[in-house]
C-alpha positions as CSV (number, residue, x, y, z in Angstrom):
1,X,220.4,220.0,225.5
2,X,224.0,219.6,227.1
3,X,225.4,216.7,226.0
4,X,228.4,217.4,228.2
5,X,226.1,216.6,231.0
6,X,225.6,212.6,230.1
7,X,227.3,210.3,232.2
8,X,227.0,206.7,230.9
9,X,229.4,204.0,233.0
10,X,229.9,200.9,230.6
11,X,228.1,198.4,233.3
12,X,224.9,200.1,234.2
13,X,221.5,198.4,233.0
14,X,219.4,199.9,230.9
15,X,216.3,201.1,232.0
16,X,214.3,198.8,230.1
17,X,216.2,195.8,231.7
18,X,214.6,197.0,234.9
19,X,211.1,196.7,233.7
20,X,208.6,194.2,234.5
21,X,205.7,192.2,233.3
22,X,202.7,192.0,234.3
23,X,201.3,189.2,235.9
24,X,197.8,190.9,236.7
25,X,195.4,193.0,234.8
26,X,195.8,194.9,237.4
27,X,197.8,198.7,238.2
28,X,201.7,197.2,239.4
29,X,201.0,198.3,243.3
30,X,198.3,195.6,243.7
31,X,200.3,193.0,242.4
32,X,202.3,192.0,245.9
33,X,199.3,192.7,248.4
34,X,197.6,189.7,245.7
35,X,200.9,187.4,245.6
36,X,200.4,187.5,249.6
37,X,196.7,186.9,249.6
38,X,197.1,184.0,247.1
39,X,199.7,182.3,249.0
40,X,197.9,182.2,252.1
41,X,194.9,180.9,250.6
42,X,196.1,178.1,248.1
43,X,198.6,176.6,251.4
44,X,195.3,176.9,253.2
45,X,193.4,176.1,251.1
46,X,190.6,178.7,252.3
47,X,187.1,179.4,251.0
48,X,186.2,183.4,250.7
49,X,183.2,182.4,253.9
50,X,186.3,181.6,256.0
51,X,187.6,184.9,255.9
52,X,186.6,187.5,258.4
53,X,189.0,190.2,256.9
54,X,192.2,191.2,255.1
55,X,194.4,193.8,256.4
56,X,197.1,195.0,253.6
57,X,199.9,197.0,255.0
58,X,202.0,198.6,252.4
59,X,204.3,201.2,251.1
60,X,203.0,205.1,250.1
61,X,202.1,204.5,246.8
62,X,200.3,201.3,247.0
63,X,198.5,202.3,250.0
64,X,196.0,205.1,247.6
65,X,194.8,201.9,246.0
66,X,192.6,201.1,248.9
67,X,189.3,201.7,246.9
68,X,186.9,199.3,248.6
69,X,183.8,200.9,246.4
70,X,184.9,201.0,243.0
71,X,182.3,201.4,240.6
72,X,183.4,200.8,237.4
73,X,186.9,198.8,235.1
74,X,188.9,201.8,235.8
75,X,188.1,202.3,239.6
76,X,188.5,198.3,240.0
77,X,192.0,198.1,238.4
78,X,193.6,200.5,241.3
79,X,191.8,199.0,244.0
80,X,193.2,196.3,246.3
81,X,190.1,195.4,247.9
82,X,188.6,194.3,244.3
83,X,191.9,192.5,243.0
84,X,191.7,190.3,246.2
85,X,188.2,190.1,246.3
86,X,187.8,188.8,242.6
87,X,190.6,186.8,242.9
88,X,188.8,184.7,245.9
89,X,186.1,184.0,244.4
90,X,186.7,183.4,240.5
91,X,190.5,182.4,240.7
92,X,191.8,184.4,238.0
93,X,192.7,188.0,237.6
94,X,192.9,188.8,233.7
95,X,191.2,191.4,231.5
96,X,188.2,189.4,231.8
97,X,188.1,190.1,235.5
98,X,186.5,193.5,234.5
99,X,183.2,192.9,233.0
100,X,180.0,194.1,234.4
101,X,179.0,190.4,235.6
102,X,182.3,190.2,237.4
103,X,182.3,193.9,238.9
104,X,178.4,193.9,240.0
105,X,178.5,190.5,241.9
106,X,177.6,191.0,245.1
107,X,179.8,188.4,246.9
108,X,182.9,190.5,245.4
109,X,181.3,193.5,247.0
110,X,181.1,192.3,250.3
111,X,184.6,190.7,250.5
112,X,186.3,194.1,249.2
113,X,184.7,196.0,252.2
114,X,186.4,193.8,254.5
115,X,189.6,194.0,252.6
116,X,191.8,197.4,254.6
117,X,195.0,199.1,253.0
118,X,197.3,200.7,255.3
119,X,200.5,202.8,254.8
120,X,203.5,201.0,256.8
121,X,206.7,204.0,256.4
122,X,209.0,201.1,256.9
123,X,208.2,200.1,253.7
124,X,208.9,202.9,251.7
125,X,212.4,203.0,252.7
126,X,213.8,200.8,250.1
127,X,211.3,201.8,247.4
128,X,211.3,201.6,244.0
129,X,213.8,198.7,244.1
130,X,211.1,197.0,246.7
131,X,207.3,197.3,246.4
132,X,206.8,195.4,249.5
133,X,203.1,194.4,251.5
134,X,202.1,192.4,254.4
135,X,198.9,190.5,254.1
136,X,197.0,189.1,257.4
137,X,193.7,187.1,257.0
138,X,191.9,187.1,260.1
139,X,189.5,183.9,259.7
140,X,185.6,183.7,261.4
141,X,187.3,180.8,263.1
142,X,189.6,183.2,265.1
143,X,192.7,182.5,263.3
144,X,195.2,184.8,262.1
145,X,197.7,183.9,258.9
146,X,200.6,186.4,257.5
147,X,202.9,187.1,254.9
148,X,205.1,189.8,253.4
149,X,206.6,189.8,250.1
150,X,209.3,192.5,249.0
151,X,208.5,192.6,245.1
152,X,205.8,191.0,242.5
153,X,206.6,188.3,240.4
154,X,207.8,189.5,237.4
155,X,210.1,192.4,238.3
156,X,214.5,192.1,238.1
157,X,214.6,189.9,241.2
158,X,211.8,187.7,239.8
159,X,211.7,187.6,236.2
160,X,209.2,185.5,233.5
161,X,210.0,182.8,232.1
162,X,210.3,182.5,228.2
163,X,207.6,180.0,228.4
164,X,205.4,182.6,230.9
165,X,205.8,185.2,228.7
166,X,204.9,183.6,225.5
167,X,201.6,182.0,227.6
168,X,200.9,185.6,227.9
169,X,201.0,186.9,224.5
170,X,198.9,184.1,223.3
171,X,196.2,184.9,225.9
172,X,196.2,189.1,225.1
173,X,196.2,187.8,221.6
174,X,194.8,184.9,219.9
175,X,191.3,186.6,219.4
176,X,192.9,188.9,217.5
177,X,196.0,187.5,215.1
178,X,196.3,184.4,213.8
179,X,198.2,181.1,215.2
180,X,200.5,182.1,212.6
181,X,201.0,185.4,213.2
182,X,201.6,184.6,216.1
183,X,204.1,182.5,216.1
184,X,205.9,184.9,213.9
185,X,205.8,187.7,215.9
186,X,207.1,185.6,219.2
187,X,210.3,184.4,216.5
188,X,210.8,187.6,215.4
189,X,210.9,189.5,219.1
190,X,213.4,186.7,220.5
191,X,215.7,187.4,217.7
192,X,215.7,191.2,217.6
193,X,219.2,191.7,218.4
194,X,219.5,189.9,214.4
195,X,216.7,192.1,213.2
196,X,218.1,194.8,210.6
197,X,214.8,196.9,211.2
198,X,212.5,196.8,214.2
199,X,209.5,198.7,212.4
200,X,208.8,195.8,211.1
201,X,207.2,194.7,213.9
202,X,204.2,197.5,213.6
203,X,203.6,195.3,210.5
204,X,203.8,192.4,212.1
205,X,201.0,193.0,215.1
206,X,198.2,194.4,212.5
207,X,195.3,192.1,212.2
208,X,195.1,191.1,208.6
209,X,192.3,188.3,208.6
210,X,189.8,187.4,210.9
211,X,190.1,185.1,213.9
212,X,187.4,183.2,214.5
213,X,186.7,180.4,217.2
């Protein structure tokens, strides 16, 4: 190691300032091509009948997720076609977006094979600072509708809120730790620059009672 070789200028970011969070239980590249989608639909207001099919035009990386057949969690977590799909027709896309009922249901099925990733080169040009996709809905009715969005929410340019992120550490967690826990975990992480020792927090996230509802 050549420490001669690190270059550090006082106002670059840390990495981890460029991070994200995930809005989506789903891998990062599907998160824009569903923004789109869900845009169009909730101004809309469409049903999943009205659609005819989704074309998803997108940058390299992104466009590998074009699985329309997944056949199991792992397969449906990099696959556009099923986080569009599943989003249509139950309105959510969490962890709980991967159980068998949800990944076996027909209608799903049908509206993933008309959902079509694309690579669009154009798009790869400003990559990784955007992770853009277009998203056109062709309707039965004849009608077309489009959008494009550069990044995800959640990324630099579009970060959580507190509130957004706290909503989502109760949700991975409340099964698991107590309120109480809870709520001292979420203290303790907004005030780390005060902490004297940030192991603590291992201690912290262990479940030491049971949760029950």
């Amino acid at each position: 190691w050549d420490e001669s070789q690190l270059h550090w200028e006082p106002d670059t970011p840390w990495d981890i300032e460029q991070n994200y969070f995930k809005s989506y239980a789903f891998c990062r590249y599907t998160h824009a091509p569903l923004e789109a989608f869900k845009s169009i639909v909730l101004e809309r207001s469409l049903a999943p009948q009205d659609i005819k099919c989704v074309n998803v035009s997108t940058y390299s990386r992104a466009a590998t997720l074009s699985n329309q057949n997944y056949h199991n969690s792992l397969s449906a977590k990099f696959s556009i076609p099923y986080a569009i799909a599943s989003w249509c027709y139950f309105k959510k896309s969490d962890q709980s977006i991967f159980s068998e009922q949800c990944l076996a249901d027909e209608h799903v099925k049908n509206l993933a094979r008309k959902v079509h990733v694309e690579h669009d080169e154009q798009m790869d040009i400003n990559y990784p600072k955007a992770m853009p996709a277009k998203v056109d809905i062709y309707l039965e009715s004849g009608e077309v509708f489009t959008t494009q969005l550069d990044a995800a929410e959640g990324g630099p340019d579009s970060r959580f809120t507190k509130e957004k992120i706290i909503r989502k550490f109760v949700g991975l967690t409340e099964k698991y730790l107590t309120k109480d826990q809870i709520d001292i975990i979420i203290q303790f992480v907004f005030t780390l620059d005060k902490q004297n020792d940030a192991g603590i927090l291992r201690e912290l996230l262990r479940k030491k009672e049971p949760v029950t509802k």
